[in-house]
Phi, psi and omega in degrees: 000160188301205186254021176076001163309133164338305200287346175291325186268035193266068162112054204246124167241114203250141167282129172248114160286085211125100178285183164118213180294334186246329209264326179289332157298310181307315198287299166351259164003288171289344197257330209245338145288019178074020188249127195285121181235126126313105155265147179217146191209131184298001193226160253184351163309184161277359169257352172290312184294334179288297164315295182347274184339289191291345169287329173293326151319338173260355189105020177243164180269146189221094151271141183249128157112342180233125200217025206222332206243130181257153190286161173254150181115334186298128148300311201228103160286112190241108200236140150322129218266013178276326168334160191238137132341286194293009181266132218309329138020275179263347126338287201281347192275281196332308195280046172213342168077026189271127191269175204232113182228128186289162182307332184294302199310323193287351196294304169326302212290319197285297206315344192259350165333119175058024186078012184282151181277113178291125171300133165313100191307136152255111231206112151301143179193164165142159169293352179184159184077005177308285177323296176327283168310297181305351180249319154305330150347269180312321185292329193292313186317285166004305193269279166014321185121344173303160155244140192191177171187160205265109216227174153087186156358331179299321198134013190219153176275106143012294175302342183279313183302299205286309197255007131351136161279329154230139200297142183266145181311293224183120169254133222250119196213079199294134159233148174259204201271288176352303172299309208254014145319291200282019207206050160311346182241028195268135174242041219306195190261304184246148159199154165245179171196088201310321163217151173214120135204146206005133143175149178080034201261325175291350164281294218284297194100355148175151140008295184297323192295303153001258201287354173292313177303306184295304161344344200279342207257031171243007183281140174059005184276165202283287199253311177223158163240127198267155161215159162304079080080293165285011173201100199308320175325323212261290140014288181295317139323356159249347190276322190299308281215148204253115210206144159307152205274086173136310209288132201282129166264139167229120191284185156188139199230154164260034182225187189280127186296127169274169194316159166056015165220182189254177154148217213219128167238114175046059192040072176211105154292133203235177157225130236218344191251316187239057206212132171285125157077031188274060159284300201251327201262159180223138189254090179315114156301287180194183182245159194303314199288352187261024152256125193243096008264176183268032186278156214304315156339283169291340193274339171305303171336290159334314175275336177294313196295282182312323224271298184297320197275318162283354178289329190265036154078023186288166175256137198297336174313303191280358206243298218286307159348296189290313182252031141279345181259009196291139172228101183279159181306148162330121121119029164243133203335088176300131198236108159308290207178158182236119189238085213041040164098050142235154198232141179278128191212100171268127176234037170293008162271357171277089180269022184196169190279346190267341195280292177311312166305302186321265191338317168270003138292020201229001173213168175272297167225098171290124149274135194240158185248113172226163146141163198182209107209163216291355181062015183075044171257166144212162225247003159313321183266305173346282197299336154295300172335299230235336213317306147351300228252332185232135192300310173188174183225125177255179207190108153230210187104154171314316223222010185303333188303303203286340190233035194246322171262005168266348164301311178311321189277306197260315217227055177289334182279348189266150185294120209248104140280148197206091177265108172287118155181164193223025158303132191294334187291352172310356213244306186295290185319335209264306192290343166289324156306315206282334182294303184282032176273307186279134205247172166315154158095302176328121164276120187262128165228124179276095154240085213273349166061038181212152173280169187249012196272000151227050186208337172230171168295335187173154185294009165293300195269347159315314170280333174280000171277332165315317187275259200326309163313331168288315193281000205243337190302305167290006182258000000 
């Protein structure tokens, strides 16, 4: 395909894979630039048929139930980025020499529509802290003076973002690994990848396949490639990377920062990288407390976040702004409620063990709520990790078991409630356990290091079953 200008698409015939958030804006689109769009989607329901309808209404082609067969004639596979590689498709895409790209690419490809001056991408990545960081991101641009947004992977479309009528200053742009998988030709200004470890492995297909993906969003960057400090992986995926001519790695830590990094003094976020002379000078950021919540995590965030924003030339003044105005989402450690003196803390967004460790290194003496199911994770290196740290453990879930013999193992003296049920009302009994665990002082914490689907619709209503369950304590 052309260089994304009107006139490449015109009787252009592209293939969409997939309905949904990403694949029905792209057929839009793609369709609204004059290009004969197919979609094809493996499933066949009634919400599928429905999507169907209104794409056919506009003129586009919709096969439902075959998501395996490329249509002939296709030029351009434009695929939802949940897709597995290895699906016959794409496969069928190759040998036919058709190239295959995710909505971020097409998004990339677009931006540049009709000639417009594109805004510059700022681009987030990493296994857990993505959202976070990428919504602080946006409130400092914000304070600055910027127009932005919080873009991508978050939940708002990219295309939407591009092809807006009126243009954003800089864009704040959360990807997962799967998106920058589909998205060879993305380029940032800035960008991190905050953390790695195990997840998605039945996508990628091992680990190295992993972090190669997430490494992509350092291709090419313009001014830093930002990394983790505490995790040599993510350093070496920026060292590695293929970069404009100027551009910098810059680190960020939670301890006092050396030359070319961010990090923290006698609570003070401080910078050490965007700075005259930061051999000897240093610039203060904010303070440890103008962060929400202040766990060991988020302020890791915080500095990811100030790091991307000061690569653009924010001011410190907007970075201190921004994550005092910053409110982070539901159901990340979260402050419930406080019940004779113990505090409720829901983290049903920690769906994988490295989410969970982070979250239980942010208290002292826990009763933790754990349990899901695990995804072909394990819990040893958790448990060990955290042991030091918890008063007792209730357990429900599918998969409770896997991390009930990692208790066994590592954590034989802390005390195990083990409710066998997989009912949403296991959640007021597990918080009723948890009560009677807990001591003054305690933290009762949902950190289930678990996915939430068998038991809930998603880790949103897990976690209000978690609050509702707290409010309930006292009736």
């Amino acid at each position: 395909m052309g260089s994304g200008q009107v006139t490449d698409w015109q009787g252009k015939h592209v293939t969409v894979a997939g309905l949904g958030v990403s694949g029905i804006p792209a057929a839009k689109v793609l369709h609204g630039l004059g290009a004969r769009v197919t979609v094809v989607n493996d499933g066949d329901d009634a919400r599928a048929r429905e999507q169907a309808a209104e794409l056919e209404a506009l003129g586009v082609t919709v096969r439902l139930g075959d998501g395996a067969t490329l249509p002939e004639g296709t030029e351009l596979v434009v695929t939802a980025p949940g897709w597995k590689p290895d699906k016959p498709l794409f496969t069928a895409a190759h040998e036919a020499g058709v190239p295959v790209w995710g909505d971020v690419e097409l998004a990339w490809r677009l931006r540049e529509l009709d000639g417009r001056e594109p805004a510059p991408w700022l681009c987030v990545t990493g296994t857990n802290g993505k959202t976070t960081t990428t919504q602080m991101l946006a409130s400092i641009l914000e304070a600055a003076g910027l127009r932005t947004a919080a873009v991508g992977n978050i939940g708002v479309s990219l295309l939407d973002a591009v092809l807006g009528e009126e243009p954003y200053d800089v864009l704040a742009v959360e990807l997962s690994s799967y998106q920058l998988h589909w998205a060879p030709s993305l380029r940032a200004h800035s960008a991190t990848v905050l953390n790695l470890a195990p997840d998605h492995l039945d996508w990628h297909g091992s680990m190295e396949a992993y972090a190669k993906d997430k490494g992509r969003v350092y291709e090419g960057n313009r001014v830093a490639c930002v990394y983790n400090v505490a995790d040599k992986a993510t350093e070496d995926l920026a060292r590695e990377a293929d970069v404009e001519e100027g551009c910098r790695a810059v680190g960020f830590t939670l301890g006092a920062p050396a030359p070319s990094q961010l990090g923290v003094v006698d609570g003070i976020l401080v910078d050490r990288a965007f700075v005259e002379n930061r051999q000897k000078n240093a610039q203060e950021l904010a303070e440890v407390s103008d962060v929400r919540p202040p766990a060991p995590h988020n302020i890791a965030n915080a500095l990811a976040a100030a790091a991307l924003a000061r690569a653009y030339g924010v001011p410190a003044k907007a970075v201190r702004d921004g994550l005092r105005a910053f409110t982070p989402d539901a159901h990340r450690i979260a402050h419930v409620a406080d019940v004779d003196g113990v505090a409720y803390v829901d983290d049903s967004k920690a769906t994988n063990t490295h989410a969970a460790q982070a979250s239980l290194a942010a208290y002292d003496s826990i009763v933790w709520i754990a349990g899901g199911l695990a995804k072909g994770a394990t819990f040893d290196e958790l448990v060990a990790a955290s042991a030091k740290r918890l008063r007792a453990v209730v357990l429900i879930g599918a998969d409770r078991a896997l991390i009930h013999e990692a208790l066994t193992r590592h954590a034989p003296q802390v005390p195990v409630v083990d409710l066998d049920r997989t009912d949403t009302g296991a959640m007021l009994a597990a918080v009723r356990e948890a009560r009677r665990l807990a001591v003054e002082g305690d933290t009762v914490l949902l950190a289930p290091a678990c996915a939430s689907m068998d038991m809930f619709v998603n880790y949103n209503q897990r976690g209000d079953a978690f609050a509702q369950a707290v409010s309930e304590l006292g009736a």
